[in-house]
Structures are given as C-alpha cells and as structure tokens.
C-alpha positions in Angstrom: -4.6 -8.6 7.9 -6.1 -6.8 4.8 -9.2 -7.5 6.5 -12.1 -5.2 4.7 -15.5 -5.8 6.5 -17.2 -8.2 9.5 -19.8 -10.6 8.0 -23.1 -10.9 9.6 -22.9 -14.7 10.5 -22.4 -14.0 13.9 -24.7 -11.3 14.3 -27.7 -13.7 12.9 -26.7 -16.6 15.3 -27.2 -13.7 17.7 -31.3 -13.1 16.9 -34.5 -14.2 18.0 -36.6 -16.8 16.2 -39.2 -14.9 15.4 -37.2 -12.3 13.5 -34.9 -15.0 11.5 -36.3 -14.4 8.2 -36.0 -10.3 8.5 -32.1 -11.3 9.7 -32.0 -13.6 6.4 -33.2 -10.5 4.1 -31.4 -8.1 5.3 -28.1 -10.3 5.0 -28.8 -10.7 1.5 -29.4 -7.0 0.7 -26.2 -6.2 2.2 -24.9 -9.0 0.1 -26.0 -6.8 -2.8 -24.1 -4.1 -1.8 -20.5 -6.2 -1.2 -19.3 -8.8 -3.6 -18.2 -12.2 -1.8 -14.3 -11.0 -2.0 -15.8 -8.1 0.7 -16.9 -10.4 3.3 -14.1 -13.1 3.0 -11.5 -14.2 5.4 -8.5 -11.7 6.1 -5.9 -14.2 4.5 -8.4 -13.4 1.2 -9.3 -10.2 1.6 -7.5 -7.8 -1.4 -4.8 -5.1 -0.3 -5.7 -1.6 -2.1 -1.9 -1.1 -3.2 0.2 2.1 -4.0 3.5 1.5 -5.6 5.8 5.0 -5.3 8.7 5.0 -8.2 11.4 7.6 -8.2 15.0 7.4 -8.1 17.0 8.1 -4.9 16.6 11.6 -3.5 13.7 12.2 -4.9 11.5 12.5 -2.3 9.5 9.1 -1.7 9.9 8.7 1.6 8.8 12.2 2.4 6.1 12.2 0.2 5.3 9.0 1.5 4.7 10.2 5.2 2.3 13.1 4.0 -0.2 10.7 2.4 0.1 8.4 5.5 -0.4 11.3 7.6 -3.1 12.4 5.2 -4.8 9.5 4.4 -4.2 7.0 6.5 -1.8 4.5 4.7 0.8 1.9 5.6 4.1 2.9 4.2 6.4 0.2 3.3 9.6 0.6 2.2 11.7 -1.8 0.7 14.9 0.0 1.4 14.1 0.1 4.8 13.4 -4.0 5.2 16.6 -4.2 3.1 18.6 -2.4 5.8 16.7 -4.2 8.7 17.4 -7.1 7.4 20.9 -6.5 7.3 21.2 -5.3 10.9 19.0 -8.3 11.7 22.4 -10.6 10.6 20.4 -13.1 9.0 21.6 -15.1 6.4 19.8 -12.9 3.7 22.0 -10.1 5.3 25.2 -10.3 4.1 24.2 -11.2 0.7 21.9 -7.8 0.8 24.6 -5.5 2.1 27.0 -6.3 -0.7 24.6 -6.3 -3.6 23.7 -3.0 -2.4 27.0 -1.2 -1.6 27.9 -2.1 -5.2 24.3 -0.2 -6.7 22.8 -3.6 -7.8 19.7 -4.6 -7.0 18.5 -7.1 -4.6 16.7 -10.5 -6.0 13.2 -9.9 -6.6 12.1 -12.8 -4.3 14.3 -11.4 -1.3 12.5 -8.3 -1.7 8.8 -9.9 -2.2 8.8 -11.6 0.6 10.1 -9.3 3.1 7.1 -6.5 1.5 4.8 -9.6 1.9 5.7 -10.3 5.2 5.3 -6.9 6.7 2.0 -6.4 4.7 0.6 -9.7 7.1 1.9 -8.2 9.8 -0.4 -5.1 9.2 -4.2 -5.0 10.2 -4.7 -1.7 7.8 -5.7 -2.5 3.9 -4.0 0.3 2.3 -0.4 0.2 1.3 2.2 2.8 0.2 5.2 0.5 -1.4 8.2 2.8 -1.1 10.6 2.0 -3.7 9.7 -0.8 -5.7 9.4 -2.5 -8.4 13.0 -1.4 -9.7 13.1 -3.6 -12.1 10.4 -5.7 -14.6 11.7 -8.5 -12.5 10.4 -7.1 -9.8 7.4 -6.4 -11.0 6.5 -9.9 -12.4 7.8 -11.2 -9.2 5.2 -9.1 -6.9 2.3 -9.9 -9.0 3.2 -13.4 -8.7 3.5 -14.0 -5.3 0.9 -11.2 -3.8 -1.6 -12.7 -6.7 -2.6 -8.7 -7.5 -1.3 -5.5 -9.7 -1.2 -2.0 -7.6 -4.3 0.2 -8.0 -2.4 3.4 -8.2 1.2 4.2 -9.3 2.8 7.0 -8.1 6.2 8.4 -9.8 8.1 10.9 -8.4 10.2 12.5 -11.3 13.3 14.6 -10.0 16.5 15.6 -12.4 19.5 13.8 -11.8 21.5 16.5 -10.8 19.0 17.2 -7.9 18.9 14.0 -6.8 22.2 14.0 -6.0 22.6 17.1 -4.3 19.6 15.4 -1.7 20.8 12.1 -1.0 24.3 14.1 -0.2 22.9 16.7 1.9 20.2 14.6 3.7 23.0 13.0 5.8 21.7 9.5 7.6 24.5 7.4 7.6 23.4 5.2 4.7 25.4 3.0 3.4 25.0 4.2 0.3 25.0 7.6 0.5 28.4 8.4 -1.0 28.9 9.6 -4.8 30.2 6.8 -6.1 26.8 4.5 -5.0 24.8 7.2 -5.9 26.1 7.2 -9.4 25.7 3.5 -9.6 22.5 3.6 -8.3 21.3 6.3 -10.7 22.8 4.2 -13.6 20.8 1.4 -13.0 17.3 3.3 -12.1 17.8 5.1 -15.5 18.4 1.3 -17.0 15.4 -0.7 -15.6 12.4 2.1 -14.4 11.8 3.2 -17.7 10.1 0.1 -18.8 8.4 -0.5 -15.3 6.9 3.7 -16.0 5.6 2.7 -19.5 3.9 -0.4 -18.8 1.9 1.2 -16.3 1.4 3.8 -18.4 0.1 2.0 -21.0 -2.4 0.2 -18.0 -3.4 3.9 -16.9 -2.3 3.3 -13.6 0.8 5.8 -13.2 0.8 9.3 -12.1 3.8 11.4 -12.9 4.9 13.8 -10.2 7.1 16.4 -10.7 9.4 16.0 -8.0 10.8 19.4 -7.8 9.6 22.1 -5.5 9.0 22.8 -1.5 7.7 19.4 0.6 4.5 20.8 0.8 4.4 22.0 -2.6 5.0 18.6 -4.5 2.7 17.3 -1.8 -0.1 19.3 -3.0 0.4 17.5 -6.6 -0.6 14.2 -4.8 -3.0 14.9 -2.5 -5.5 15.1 -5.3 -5.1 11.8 -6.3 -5.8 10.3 -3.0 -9.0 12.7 -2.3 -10.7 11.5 -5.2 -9.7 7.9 -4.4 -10.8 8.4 -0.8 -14.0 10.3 -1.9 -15.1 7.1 -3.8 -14.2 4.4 -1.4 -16.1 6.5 1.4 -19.5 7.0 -0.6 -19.0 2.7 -1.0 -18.7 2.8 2.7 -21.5 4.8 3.6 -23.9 2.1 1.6 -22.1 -0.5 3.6 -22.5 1.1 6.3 -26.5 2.2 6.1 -27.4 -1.3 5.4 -25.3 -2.9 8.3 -27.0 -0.4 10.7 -30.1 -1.4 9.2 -29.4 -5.4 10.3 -28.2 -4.3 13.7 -31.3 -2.7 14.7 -33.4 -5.5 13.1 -31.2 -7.7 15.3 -31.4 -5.9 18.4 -27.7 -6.0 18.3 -25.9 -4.0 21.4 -24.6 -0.9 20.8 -20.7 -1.7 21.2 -21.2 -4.6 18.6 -22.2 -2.1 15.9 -19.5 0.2 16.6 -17.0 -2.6 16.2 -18.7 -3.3 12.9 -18.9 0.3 11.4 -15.0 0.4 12.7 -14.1 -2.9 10.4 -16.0 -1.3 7.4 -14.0 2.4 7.9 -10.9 0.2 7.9 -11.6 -0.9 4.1 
C-alpha cells in the first residue's frame, strides 16, 4: 500500500478542548519535519524503488533474497509473474510462454502491470524489481505508468561464459533453461541493457556489481549500499518519530495507539 506514515487527524479529534491549540502546534511541527507527500493517502504515497539488472545466471534472484533478508525489502520479480502468469492460463499466458521460449521479450505493458499489480498488493514501501527494465521500452513504460524513476539501480555484471555454466547447473525446470534459449537470451540482454546501464549512469543512479565470486562474497559488495541508504532513512525516522511521541503525550493518547503509529513510521 506504499503507505509511509499515520497522520495526526485522528489523534486530534481524539483530545480534550482545553489542549486543542497545543494538538494544533504540535501537528504543524511535525508538518515541518514530513512534506505533504509523507502524510498522504496510500494510493499516493511514493514506493522507494530498487531495479536489479544482470543477465540470466547472474545471480539476481540470490542476491535479491540477502537484501530482503537484510533489509527488509519486497522482491519482485518479473520472471516470476511472467511464469505465474502462464501457469495461471490466462489470456496473457499463451502469448507470454511463446515470446519467451523463443528469447524475446515480453511487451513492456504486460510486464508493467503485472509489477504494478503485485506492488498494490504489498503493504511494505520498499521494492527490489528483479529483472527489469530489459529494454529502453521498458523503461519508458514503467516510468510512465508507476509515475516515478527507481532510487537505486543495482547491476549485477557476470561474464558470459559464467552465466551460462549457472543457469545450466542450477536445474529448476525452467522453460528456458536449455542452451539454445540461453543463447538467445544472452543475445538480446547484450542488445538492449547496455543503453538502459548508461542512462542510469549518466543519472548517478547505478551501481555496478561484480557478479563473480561466493554468494556471500558478492553479497558483501551490496550490503554497503543499502546500510548507508538505511542509515539515512532511519536518522529521518527517528525525527519523525520524536515529534509524533511528543503529540501523543500532549494528547494523552493510549499506549497501543502510539505503537501502531511508531510501527507505520518504521515501515517508511
């Protein structure tokens, strides 16, 4: 629900007359300390959005499950609502399994609006986007629909010959895991994520992981981009947080009502 924190309005319909004006002061410093896009409705609130590039085998959705473990993220995966969606037999199915078995990739606005749905569906904030944009189209697309760029780019950059040797080895049942998908697969990703690397680049937004190594190895050249994202989003909290305790107690607000509080700012 991307919802970041609870606004006061019902905690000042909740106070005494006398103390009104105090309620009304305090609202406004903690205005101070979150702009109005903090204290909108969920359907308004902004995702904080990861996009994870690499070609196949290269370790995204491994990587991916350390930083949720880590730090607490959604991870979406497009290849993943790809396949359910085929296994679902809807009418987008059919059309999905073939474009995929021959290497191709899926229309953008398939793709979009299955990330966008799953993304509702989610009460966190924070988003790992497994596997996409693959192509400028892509790209354009999301930003379009969603109405917001990723804050962090993540690329995981693996030799081709590597890759290859993973996605045969790691032996799910995919349908494309065989050598000639792979290939065609690898084609295209060598065609269309070059451009989608450099423009974020050039936006400073990409981080360039050198895929190659141990899990927990290549995981230790991530985790310090989180930690220093997480460091800054928890000193913002702890403002949010001092000045919301600060309302409750002027309040007389119950105990349980500011815990639910301090949990919806913690979410952010």
């Amino acid at each position: 629900m991307w919802r970041r924190v609870a606004s006061l309005s019902p905690l000042i319909s909740l106070s005494k007359p006398s103390i009104h004006n105090q309620a009304a002061s305090t609202f406004k410093i903690w205005e101070s300390f979150t702009s109005q896009s903090d204290i909108v409705t969920p359907s308004k609130a902004a995702p904080f959005i990861t996009f994870v590039l690499g070609g196949p085998g290269s370790g995204k959705g491994t990587q991916c499950a350390k930083i949720v473990e880590a730090f607490g993220f959604t991870h979406v995966s497009a290849g993943d609502l790809l396949r359910r969606e085929i296994a679902s037999n809807s009418s987008y199915g059919s059309v999905i399994l073939s474009t995929i078995r021959e290497g191709k990739i899926v229309p953008s606005q398939v793709t979009v609006q299955l990330i966008l749905k799953e993304m509702e569906a989610s009460d966190n904030c924070k988003f790992l986007i497994d596997g996409f944009p693959r192509s400028e189209e892509n790209r354009k697309a999301f930003e379009k629909v969603i109405g917001a760029e990723p804050d962090v780019v993540l690329f995981f950059d693996c030799p081709e010959q590597e890759m290859v040797k993973r996605v045969l080895n790691r032996n799910q049942g995919r349908v494309d895991d065989n050598i000639e998908t792979i290939k065609k697969r690898l084609e295209v990703f060598d065609e269309l994520n070059w451009p989608i690397v450099n423009y974020y680049t050039q936006r400073g937004k990409l981080h360039r992981i050198n895929a190659v190594g141990t899990v927990d190895e290549i995981f230790e050249k991530v985790r310090p981009i989180f930690a220093g994202l997480m460091h800054v989003r928890f000193e913002a909290n702890d403002a949010k947080a001092s000045v919301f305790l600060a309302a409750g107690d002027i309040l007389n607000v119950p105990v349980q009502e500011k815990v639910e509080g301090l949990t919806e700012i913690w979410k952010s």
